[in-house]
N, C-alpha and C positions, 0 to 999 in steps of 0.2 A: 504494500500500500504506500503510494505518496503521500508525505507530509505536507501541508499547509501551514499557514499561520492565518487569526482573522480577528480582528480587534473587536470583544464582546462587550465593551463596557468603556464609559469614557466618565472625567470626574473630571472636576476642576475648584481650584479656592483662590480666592483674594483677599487680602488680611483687610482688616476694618477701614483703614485710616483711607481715607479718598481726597485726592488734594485735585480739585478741577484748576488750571492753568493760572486762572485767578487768586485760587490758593499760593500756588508757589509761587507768582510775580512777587507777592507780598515777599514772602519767604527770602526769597534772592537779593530784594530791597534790603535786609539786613542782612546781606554780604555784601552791600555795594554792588551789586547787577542789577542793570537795567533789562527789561523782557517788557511783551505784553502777550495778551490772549491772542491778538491775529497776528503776530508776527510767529508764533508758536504752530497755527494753526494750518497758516499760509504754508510753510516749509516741513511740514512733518505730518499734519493731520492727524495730531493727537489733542483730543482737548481736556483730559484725565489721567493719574493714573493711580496707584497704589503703594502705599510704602509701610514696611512691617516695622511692628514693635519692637522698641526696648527688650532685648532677652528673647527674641523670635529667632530661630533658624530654617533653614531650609528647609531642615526635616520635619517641623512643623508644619509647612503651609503643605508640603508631600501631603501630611497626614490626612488629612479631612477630602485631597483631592483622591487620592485611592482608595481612601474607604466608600467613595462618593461610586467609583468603577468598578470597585466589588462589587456594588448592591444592584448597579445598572446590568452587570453581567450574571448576578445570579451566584456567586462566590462567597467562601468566607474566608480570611487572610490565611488560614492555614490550609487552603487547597492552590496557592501560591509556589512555585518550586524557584523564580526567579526572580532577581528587582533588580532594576537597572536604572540608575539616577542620572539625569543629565545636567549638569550644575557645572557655572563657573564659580560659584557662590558656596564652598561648604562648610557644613557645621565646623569644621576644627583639620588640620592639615590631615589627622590621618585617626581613628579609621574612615572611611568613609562613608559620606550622606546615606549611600543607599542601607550600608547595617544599623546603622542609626535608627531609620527609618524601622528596617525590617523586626527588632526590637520593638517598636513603639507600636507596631501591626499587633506582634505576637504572632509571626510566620518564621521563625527560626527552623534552618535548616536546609533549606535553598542556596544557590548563590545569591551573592550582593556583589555590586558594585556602582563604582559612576566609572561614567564618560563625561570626557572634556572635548568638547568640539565648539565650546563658545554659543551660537546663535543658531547652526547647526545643528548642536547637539541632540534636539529630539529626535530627529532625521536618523544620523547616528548611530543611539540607542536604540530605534525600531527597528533598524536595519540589521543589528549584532540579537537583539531578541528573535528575529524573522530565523535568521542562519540556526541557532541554538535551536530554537523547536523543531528548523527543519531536519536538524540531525539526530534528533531524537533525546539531545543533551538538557531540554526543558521540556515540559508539557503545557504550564499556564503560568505568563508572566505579568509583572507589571511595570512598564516601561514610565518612567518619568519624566516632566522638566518641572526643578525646581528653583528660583535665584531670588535672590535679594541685593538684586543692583544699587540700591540708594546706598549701601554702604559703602558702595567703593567708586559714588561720583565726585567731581570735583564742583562743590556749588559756585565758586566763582567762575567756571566757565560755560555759559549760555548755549554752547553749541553742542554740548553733552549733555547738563543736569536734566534739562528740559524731557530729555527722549526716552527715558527708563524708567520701571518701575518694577516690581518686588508680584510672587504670585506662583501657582503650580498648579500642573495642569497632567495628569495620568491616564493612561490606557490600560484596560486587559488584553492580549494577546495570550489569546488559547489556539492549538494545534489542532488542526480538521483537515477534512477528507476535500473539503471544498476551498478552493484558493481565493487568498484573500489579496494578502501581499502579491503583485503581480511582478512587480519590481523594481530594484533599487538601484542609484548609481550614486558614488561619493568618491569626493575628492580633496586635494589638499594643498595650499602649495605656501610653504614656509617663509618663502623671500619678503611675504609682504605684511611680516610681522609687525612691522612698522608701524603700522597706518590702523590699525585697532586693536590696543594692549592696554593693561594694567603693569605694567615694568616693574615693580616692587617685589620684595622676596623675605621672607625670615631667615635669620642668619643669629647665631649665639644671641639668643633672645630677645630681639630688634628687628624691626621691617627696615630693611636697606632698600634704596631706591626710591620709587615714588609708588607707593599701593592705589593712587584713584588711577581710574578711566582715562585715555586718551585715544583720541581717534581724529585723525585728516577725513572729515565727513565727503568731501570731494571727491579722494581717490575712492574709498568705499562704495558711492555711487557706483562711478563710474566702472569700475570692476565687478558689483554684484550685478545691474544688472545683465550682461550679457553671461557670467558664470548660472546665473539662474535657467537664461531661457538655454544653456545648453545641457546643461543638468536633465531639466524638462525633457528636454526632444531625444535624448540620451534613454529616459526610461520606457519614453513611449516607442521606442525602437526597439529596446529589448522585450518589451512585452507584447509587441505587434499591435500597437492601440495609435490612433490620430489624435488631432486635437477635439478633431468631433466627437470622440469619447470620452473627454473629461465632464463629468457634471460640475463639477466642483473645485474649485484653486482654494487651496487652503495655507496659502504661504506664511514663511514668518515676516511677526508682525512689527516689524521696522523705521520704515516710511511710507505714505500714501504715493508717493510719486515713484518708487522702486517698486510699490504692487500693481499700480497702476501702467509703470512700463513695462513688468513683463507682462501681465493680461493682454496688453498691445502687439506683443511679436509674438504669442500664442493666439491670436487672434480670438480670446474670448470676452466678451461682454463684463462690463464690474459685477453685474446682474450672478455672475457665476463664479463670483470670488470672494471670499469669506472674510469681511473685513473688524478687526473688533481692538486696533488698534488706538482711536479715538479714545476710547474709554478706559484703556489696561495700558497703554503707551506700549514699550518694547520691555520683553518681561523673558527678552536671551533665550536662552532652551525652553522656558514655559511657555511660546507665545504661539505657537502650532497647537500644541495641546489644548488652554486654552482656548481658541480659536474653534478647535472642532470640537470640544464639549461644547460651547455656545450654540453653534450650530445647530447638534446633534437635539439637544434639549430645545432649542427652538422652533424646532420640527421643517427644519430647513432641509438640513441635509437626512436624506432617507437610507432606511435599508436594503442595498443593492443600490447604492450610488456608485460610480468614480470615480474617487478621488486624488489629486496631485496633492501631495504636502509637498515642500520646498523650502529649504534654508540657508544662510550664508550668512558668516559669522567669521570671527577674529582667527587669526591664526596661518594662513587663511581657511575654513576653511567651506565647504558646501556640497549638497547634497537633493535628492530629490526621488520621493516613494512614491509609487503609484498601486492602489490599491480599491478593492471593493468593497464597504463596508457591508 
């Protein structure tokens, strides 16, 4: 018998605190930055996001989004064999977020771990769960993104605080006779480390370097989007599908004018692109997840849809599944 993989359950959480654009103009104003709502608005197309508590980690906001895809799929954490955390954001340097997590389930015994692919990373992590099942090396996982970017922005520069926000967003991916995952393509390319890093390190009990965020928002354009639409065309070649058979773009969630240009050299309508950035800003590995729980529970996106998820993120790196839910 052939193995499958097929995502039964989807979950999603955003920590309480909601700061609309208007909230953090004020904010910034005592840093000395100047913003406003439509210049926020105008260049990013976020007018919201979310930022977690004092004493919050990763594997907290995880928590509530995978018990949330448990209960959608019909599961309880102990029939779990796999968790896979997508986090640039983790609880503590080592162990990591995903046994954290897996502890706080009460599903001990599986593997755990994270992936690091930055903004990619759910992409990623669906991709290394899809292989695992199909080998027979898992049976029912729970793939993750989880981050808490607001700790490591730099509020005095407008051209980053603005864009991120904190959130987690989980999958079931259980093992069937019927294909789900149709397929994946990922990629990487190191040289352009540059241009969107957090540089910072621990070292004999000190952060050396600089630990916030930096990014040349320019080149990152300019590089995702054409990495994206070849990603894209990349899986619907392996899988023998056009563009006429995506229902659904479920990209990560970024910028409006990077979702908005690939929808254009995929030639699909916004009508068929799942946008939920506005509201959650860029939330890095959790913002596909995210995105397709919204959906899923919105009764947007159906059973027996097909869906593109897509990502690209620091490092560099990027990625793109295509799948039927």
């Amino acid at each position: 018998m052939t193995l499958y993989s097929r995502i039964t359950g989807t979950g999603s959480y955003l920590p309480p605190r909601r700061l609309s654009n208007a909230d953090l103009v004020a904010e910034l104003a005592g840093h000395g930055v100047e913003s406003s709502d439509d210049w926020i608005v105008e260049r990013t197309g976020i007018r919201a996001r979310h930022f977690a508590a004092d004493g919050v980690f990763s594997s907290d906001l995880a928590l509530p989004a995978c018990r949330a895809a448990l209960e959608a799929a019909g599961l309880q954490a102990s029939d779990i064999d796999l968790i896979i955390v997508a986090t640039s954001t983790p609880d503590m340097v080592f162990p990591s977020t995903a046994c954290i997590l897996q502890h706080k389930l009460g599903a001990a015994g599986g593997a755990a771990f994270d992936v690091q692919a930055v903004c990619s990373g759910f992409v990623y992590a669906l991709t290394v769960a899809d292989a695992m099942i199909r080998t027979g090396a898992a049976n029912k996982a729970l793939v993750v993104g989880s981050e808490i970017f607001s700790r490591i922005l730099d509020f005095k520069d407008r051209t980053t605080c603005v864009l991120f926000g904190d959130g987690a967003g989980a999958v079931v991916l259980e093992a069937s006779e019927v294909p789900g995952i149709l397929a994946s393509d990922l990629h990487a390319d190191g040289s352009h480390v540059g241009i969107l890093c957090v540089p910072g390190h621990v070292a004999g009990g000190q952060v050396l370097g600089d630990p916030l965020l930096k990014m040349d928002g320019q080149a990152v354009f300019k590089l995702a989007v054409g990495l994206l639409e070849g990603a894209a065309r990349a899986v619907l070649s392996k899988a023998g599908k056009t563009e006429a058979d995506i229902d659904w773009l479920v990209p990560h969630q970024a910028n409006i004018r990077i979702i908005q240009s690939t929808a254009r050299k995929l030639k699909l309508s916004m009508d068929k692109v799942i946008v939920t950035l506005d509201q959650h800003g860029n939330t890095s590995a959790a913002s596909i997840p995210l995105a397709l729980d919204a959906a899923v529970r919105s009764g947007r996106i159906q059973p027996g849809d097909t869906l593109m998820l897509e990502g690209v993120g620091g490092g560099f790196t990027w990625g793109a599944v295509l799948l039927d839910l």
